[in-house]
N, C-alpha and C positions, 0 to 999 in steps of 0.2 A: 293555899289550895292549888294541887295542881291544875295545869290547865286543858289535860284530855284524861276523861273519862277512862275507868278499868274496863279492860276486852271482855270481863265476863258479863257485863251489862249493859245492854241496846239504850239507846236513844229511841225514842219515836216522839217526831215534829209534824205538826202541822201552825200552817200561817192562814192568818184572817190578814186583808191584804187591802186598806182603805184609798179607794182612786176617787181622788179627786175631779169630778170631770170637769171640761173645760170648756164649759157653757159662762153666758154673758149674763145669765141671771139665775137666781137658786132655784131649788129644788121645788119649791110649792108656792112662790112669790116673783113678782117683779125686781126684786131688789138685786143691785150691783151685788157681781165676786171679784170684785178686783181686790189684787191684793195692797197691801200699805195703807188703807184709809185713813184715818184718824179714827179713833176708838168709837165704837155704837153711832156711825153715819151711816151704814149701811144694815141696818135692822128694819124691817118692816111689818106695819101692825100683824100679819100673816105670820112673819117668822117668830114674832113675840104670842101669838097666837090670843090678839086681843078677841074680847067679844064680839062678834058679830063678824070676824076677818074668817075667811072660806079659802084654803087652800086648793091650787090646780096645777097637777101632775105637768113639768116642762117634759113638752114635748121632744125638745133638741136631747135630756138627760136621757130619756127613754133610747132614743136612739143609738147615743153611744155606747149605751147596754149592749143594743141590739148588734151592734159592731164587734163587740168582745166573745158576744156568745158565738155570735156566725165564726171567727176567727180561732177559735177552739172546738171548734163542731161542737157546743153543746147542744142542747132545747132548748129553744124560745118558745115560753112557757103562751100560747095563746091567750092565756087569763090569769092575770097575778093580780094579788090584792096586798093592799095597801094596813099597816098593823100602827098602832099605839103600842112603844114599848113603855110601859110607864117607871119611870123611878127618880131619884131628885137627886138632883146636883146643883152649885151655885149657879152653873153657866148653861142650866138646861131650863131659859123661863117659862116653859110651858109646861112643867113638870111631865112628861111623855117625849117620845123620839118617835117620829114619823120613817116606820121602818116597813121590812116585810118580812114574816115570820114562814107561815107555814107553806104557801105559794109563792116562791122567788120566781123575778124573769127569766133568771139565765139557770138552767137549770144541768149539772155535769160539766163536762168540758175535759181537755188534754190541754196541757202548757209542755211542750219541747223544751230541750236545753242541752249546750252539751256539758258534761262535766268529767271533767280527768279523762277524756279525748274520748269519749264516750256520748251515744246519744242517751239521754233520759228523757221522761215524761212524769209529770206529776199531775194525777188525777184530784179534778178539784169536785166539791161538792157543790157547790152553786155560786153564783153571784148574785146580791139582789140592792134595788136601790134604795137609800136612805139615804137621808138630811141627816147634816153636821151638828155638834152643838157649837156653843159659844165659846173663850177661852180666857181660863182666870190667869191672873199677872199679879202674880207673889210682888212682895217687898218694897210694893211703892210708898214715897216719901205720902204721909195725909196728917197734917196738924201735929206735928212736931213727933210725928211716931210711924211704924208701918204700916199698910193696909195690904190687903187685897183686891184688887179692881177688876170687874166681870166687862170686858170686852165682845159685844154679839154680832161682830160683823160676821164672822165665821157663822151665826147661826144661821141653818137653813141651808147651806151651802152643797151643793148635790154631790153625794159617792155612791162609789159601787163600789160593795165591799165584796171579795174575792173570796170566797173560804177555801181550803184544801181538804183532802182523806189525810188523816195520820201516818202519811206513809214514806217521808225524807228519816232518815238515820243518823244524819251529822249534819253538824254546824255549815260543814262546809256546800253540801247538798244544798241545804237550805239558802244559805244566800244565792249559790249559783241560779235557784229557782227564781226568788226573788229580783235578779237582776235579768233574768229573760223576761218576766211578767211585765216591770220596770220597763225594758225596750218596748213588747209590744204594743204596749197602753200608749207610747210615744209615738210607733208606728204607725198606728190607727188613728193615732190623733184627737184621740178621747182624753187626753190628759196632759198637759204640762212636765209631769214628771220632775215638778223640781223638791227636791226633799229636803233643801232648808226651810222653803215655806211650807211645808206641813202637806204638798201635794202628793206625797205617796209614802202611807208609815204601813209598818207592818206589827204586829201583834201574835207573838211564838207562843204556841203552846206546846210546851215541854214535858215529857212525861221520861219517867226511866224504868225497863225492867229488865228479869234472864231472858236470856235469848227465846224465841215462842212460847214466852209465858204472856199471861193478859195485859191488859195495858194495866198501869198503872194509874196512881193519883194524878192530873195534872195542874201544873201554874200555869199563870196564863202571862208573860212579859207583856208590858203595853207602849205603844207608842212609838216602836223605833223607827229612827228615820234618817239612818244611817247602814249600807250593806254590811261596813266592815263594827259596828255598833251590835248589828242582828249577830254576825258570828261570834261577837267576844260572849254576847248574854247570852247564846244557848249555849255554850261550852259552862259557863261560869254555872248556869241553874242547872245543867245537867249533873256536874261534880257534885253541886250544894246536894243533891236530891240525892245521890249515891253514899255523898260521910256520911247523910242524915239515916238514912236506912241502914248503913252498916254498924253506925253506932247503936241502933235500937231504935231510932226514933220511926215519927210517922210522918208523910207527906202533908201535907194541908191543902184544898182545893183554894187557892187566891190570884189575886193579881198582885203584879208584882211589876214595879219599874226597874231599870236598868238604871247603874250612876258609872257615865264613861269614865270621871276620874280616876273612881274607884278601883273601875271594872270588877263589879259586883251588883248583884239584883239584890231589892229588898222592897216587902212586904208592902203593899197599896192600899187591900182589902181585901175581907174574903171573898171568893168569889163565888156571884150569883150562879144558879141554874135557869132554865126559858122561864121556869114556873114562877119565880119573883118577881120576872117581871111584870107580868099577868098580861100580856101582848091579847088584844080584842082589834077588830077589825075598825079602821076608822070609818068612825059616822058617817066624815064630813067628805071622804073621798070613793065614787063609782069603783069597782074593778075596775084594771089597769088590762084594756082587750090592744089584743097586738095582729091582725086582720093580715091573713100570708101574703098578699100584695106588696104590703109596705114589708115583708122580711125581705123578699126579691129585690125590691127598691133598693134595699141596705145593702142588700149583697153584690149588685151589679156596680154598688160605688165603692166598693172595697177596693184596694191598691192591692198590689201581688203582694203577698205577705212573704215576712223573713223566710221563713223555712222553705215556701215555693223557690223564694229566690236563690237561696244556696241551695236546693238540689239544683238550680241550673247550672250556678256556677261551675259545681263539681261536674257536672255533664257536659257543658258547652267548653270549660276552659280547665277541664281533668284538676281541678283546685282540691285539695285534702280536705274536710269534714273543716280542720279545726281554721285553715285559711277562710271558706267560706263562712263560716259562722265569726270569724271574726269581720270581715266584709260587709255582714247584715247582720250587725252590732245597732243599726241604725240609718233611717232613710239617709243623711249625710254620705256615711262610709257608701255604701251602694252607690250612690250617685256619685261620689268620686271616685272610684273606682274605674265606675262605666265613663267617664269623660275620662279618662286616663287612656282607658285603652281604645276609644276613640280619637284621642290626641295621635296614638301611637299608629296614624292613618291607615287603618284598616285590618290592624291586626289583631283584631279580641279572638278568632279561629283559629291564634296559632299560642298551644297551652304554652309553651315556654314565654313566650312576651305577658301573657296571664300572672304566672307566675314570678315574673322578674315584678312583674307593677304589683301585684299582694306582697312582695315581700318589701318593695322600697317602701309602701303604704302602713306595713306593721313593724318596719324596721323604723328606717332613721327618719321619717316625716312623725312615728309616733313617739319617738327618744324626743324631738324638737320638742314637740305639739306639751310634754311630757314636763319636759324641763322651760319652757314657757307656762306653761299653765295655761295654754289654751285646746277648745275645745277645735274641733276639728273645720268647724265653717268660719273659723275665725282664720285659716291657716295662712300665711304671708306667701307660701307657696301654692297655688293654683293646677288644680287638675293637668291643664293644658299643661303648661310649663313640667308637670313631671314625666308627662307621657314625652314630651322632646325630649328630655332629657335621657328617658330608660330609651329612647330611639336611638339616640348619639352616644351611646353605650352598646347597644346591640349592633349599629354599622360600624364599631368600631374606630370612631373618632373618639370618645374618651375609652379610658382603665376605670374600675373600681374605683382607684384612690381618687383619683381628676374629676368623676361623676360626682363622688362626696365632696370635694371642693366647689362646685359650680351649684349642686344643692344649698350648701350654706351661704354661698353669694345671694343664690336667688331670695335664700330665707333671709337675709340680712336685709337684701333690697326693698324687700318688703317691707321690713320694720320704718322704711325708709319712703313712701309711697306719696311723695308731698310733690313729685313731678324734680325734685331735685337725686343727684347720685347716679350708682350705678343703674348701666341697662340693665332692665329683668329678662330679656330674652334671651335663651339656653346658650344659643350661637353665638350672639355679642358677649358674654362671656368667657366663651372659650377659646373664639380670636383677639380679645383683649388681655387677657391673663396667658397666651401663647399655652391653650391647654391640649391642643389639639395632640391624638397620640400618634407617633411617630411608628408607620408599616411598612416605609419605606425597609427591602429588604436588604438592599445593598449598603444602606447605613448602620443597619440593626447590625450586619455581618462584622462589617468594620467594627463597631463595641465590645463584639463579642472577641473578636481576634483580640485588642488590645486587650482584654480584659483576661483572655489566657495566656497573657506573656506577661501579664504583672504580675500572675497569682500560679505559680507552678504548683506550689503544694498543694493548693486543691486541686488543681488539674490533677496530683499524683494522686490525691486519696480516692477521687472518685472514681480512675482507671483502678484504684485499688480494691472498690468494690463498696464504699462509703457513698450512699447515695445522697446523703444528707449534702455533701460538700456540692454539687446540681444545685442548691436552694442559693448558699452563698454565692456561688458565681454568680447567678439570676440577680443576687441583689443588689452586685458588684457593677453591672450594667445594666440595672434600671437608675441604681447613682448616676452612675456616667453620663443618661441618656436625661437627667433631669425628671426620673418618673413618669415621661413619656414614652416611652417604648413602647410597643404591644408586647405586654407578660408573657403570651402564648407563643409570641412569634419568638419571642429571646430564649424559651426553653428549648423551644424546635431546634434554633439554629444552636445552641450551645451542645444538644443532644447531637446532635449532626455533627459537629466539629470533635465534640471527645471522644464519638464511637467510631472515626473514621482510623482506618488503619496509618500506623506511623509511617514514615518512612523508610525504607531499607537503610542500613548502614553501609559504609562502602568495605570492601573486599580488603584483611589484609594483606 
C-alpha cells in the first residue's frame, strides 16, 4: 500500500481528543488517580457504581474544563448536564459511562498552530466531561493457560474529551494539531500530558472523498497515543478507504485500531451511532450550573497563554512566527528563554541578542537535549550560563567555533555535578582552556603578513579575481592563530592587505 493518498481524493479528519485531567481524585468519587497502583486498589463502591453509592461532580475536574474553554474562547455552557451512555464492555462495571451528550461544558472553541510556517486554527465542536472506564490486560499467565484480567483503577478517572469540525486534510495537519492541543492542556496545567500512561490518546476519524463532494463513510481509529503513531494511521486508513472504493468496494462505518508493527489499521467493531447508545440524563446527578463569578475567578488565574506569548515575542524581540512558536512549545522553553536573555544583563530590547539566544536554544542546546534524550528542565546547561556565554560571544571574547567548545564543557560539567571536575562558569572556562579570541590588531596583522608570504598563489588567484582563494587565506590564519583570531577582524585585515596597491617597480 502506498503510503500517501491519490491527488484526486481529499482526506477529511477530525479528532476526538481524550485529556486526562489531573486532579487527585476521580470524576464522581473520592478515589486515588495515581498512576502505577497495583490492579483494582483504587476502585471505589461509586466508581463500581454499587447500590446505594451516589456520585458527586469533582469540583477541581469542572474547573479545568473551565480553563480549556476560556483558553480557546469557547462557551462556558452556564448549565450542562450530566448523561448515562449505556453499552457493555468487560472493563465498564457499571454497564453505562457517565458522560455528557446533548449539553456539553465547553461548547466551540479555536486551537491555533502553526504548520508549514503557517498559522492555522482548527475549529472544535465541544468539549465535555466524562469518566474513564477500566482497562482489560490480554494474556495473563491464570492456571496453567491465558486469561484476561479487568484492572479498574482507571475507572472513573476524569477526561475532557476534545471533539473537532471535520475539517484537517492530511495526516500531517492533523498531528501538528494534536501536538498544539497536547502543549496547551500542559500549559494550563489541566493535564499531565504523558502518553505512555494513557494521559492524552487521540481517536481519528477518517473519511475520503472528490474534491467538494460530500463526506464520505467514516472509520473511527481508536486509542492512539502516539503523534508520529496518529500520522502513520491516517495515511494508512486513508489509502485502505481509496483501493477499497476504486476497486468497487464500500466503506463500512467501524472502529478500527491501529497495529504500529504493522503499520496497518484493522477492524475493532462496527460502529455505533448516539442512538445505540440510548444516552438519558442521570438520575443520580443535579445539572452541572457554572455561576459567571466563578468563570471570572478562572479567568483571572490563567497564566499568559502560548499564543499571547509569541506575539510578544515577535513584537518585543522582532523573533519570526516559527522562532516564537517554537519558544512557547511549553512553559519550560519560555522560561528559559526569558532567563536567557535576562542572564544576558539587560538585553531582551535588543532583537539581535534575541535572536542569537532562540537560535543557540533551537540549535545546539536542542542537538544536546536531542541526542541525550533529555527533556528540556533536565538540561546540564542552565539558562544563566547560556546567556554568559551568547554575552562572551557578542563582546567578542569567543568565535562561533570557541562558544561551541565552551558550550560542550559546560554541558559535560554538568553531566558531572557531584561538586568534583571542571568549573561551570562561562569565564573559568575560557581562561582555562586559553579560549579567549585574539582582537588584538597588531597580532592579527602580523598572521596575516606571514600568511601572504607562505601562500603566493592564493595571493595571485584572488588578485586574479577568484574570490574563493579570501576563504582559504582566512583559514590559513585562523590555523596559525589557533582558532583564536576574530574571523571578522582577519577578513578585514586580509581585505586590506591584498587590495592595497603594489609597489612601483624601479626604473630601467
Amino acid at each position: 500500500m502506498s503510503s500517501n493518498p491519490a491527488s484526486s481524493w481529499e482526506i477529511v479528519i477530525g479528532l476526538e481528543t481524550h485529556v486526562q485531567l489531573s486532579t487527585a481524585s476521580k470524576m464522581f468519587s473520592t478515589a486515588p488517580t495515581a498512576f502505577g497502583a497495583a490492579p483494582n486498589t483504587q476502585a471505589s463502591v461509586v466508581d463500581l457504581a454499587l447500590p446505594g453509592a451516589l456520585p458527586v461532580a469533582n469540583r477541581a475536574a469542572v474547573e479545568r474544563a473551565i480553563r480549556l474553554g476560556l483558553a480557546i474562547n469557547a462557551t462556558i455552557a452556564p448549565m450542562s448536564v450530566f448523561a448515562r451512555k449505556n453499552y457493555f464492555y468487560p472493563d465498564l462495571p457499571k454497564g453505562y459511562q457517565i458522560s455528557q451528550f446533548e449539553i456539553p461544558v465547553v461548547q466551540g472553541g479555536v486551537v491555533p498552530f502553526l504548520f508549514n510556517g503557517e498559522m492555522r486554527s482548527v475549529q472544535l465542536t465541544r468539549a465535555h466531561l466524562e469518566e474513564d472506564a477500566g482497562k482489560s490486560i490480554h494474556g495473563l499467565a491464570f492456571e496453567g493457560g491465558v486469561a484476561t484480567g479487568i484492572d479498574l483503577n482507571r475507572a472513573g478517572t476524569p477526561l475532557l474529551e476534545v471533539v473537532t469540525e471535520p475539517v484537517m486534510r492530511s495526516a500531517a495537519e492533523a498531528a501538528a494539531y494534536a501536538r498544539a492541543l497536547h502543549a496547551l492542556v500542559m500549559w494550563l496545567d489541566i493535564c499531565d500530558g504523558n502518553l505512555q500512561e494513557g494521559s492524552f490518546r487521540c481517536d481519528a476519524n477518517v473519511s475520503v472523498r472528490r474534491p467538494g463532494g460530500a463526506l464520505g463513510t467514516r472509520c473511527e481509529i481508536k486509542n492512539l497515543n502516539s503523534f508520529r503513531f496518529l500520522e502513520r494511521a491516517i495515511t494508512y486508513e486513508a489509502q485502505r478507504q481509496i483501493e477499497l472504493i476504486e476497486d468497487g468496494g464500500t466503506v463500512r462505518q467501524e472502529t478500527r485500531l491501529f497495529d504500529p508493527d504493522r503499520g496497518e489499521t484493522r477492524t475493532m467493531r462496527t460502529k455505533e451511532d448516539s442512538h445505540d447508545y440510548r444516552y438519558f440524563p442521570d438520575p443520580d446527578l443535579p445539572p452541572l450550573v457554572i455561576a459567571p463569578a466563578w468563570i471570572e475567578q478562572v479567568r483571572a488565574s490563567l497564566p499568559e497563554l502560548p499564543g499571547q506569548m509569541a506575539e510578544r515575542f515577535m513584537r518585543d524581540h522582532v523573533l519570526p512566527a516559527e522562532d516564537a512558536a517554537y519558544l512557547t512549545q511549553s512553559r519550560a522553553h519560555a522560561a528559559y528563554f526569558e532567563a536567557c536573555l535576562h542572564a544576558m544583563g539587560g538585553r531582551n530590547d535588543e532583537s539581535h541578542a534575541a535572536k542569537l539566544a532562540a537560535n543557540w536554544i533551537m540549535g545546539e542546546l536542542a542537538a544536546h537535549l536531542n541526542r541525550a534524550e533529555l527533556e528540556l528542565d533536565a538540561s546540564p546547561v542552565s539558562a544563566a550560563q547560556l546567556g554568559q556565554l551568547i554575552t562572551r560571544l557578542q563582546d567578542g571574547t569567543l568565535s562561533s567555533k570557541t562558544a561551541r567548545e565552551v558550550f560542550a564543557a559546560l554541558w559535560d560539567a554538568g553531566f558531572r555535578c557531584d561538586g568534583a571536575g571542571e568549573a561551570k562558569d562561562v569565564d573559568a572556562i575560557i581562561e582555562a582552556r586559553g579560549l579567549r579570541q585574539v582582537n588584538d590588531t597588531g597580532a592579527i596583522a602580523a598572521a596575516v603578513a606571514a600568511v601572504l608570504a607562505a601562500n603566493p598563489k592564493n595571493v595571485e588567484e584572488y588578485r586574479a579575481g577568484k574570490a574563493k582563494a579570501l576563504n582559504a587565506l582566512v583559514g590559513q590564519v585562523m590555523k596559525a592563530s589557533g582558532g583564536r583570531a576574530n574571523p571578522q577582524q582577519v577578513g578585514e585585515a586580509l581585505r586590506a592587505a591584498l587590495d592595497a596597491p603594489s609597489p612601483s617597480s624601479p626604473s630601467a
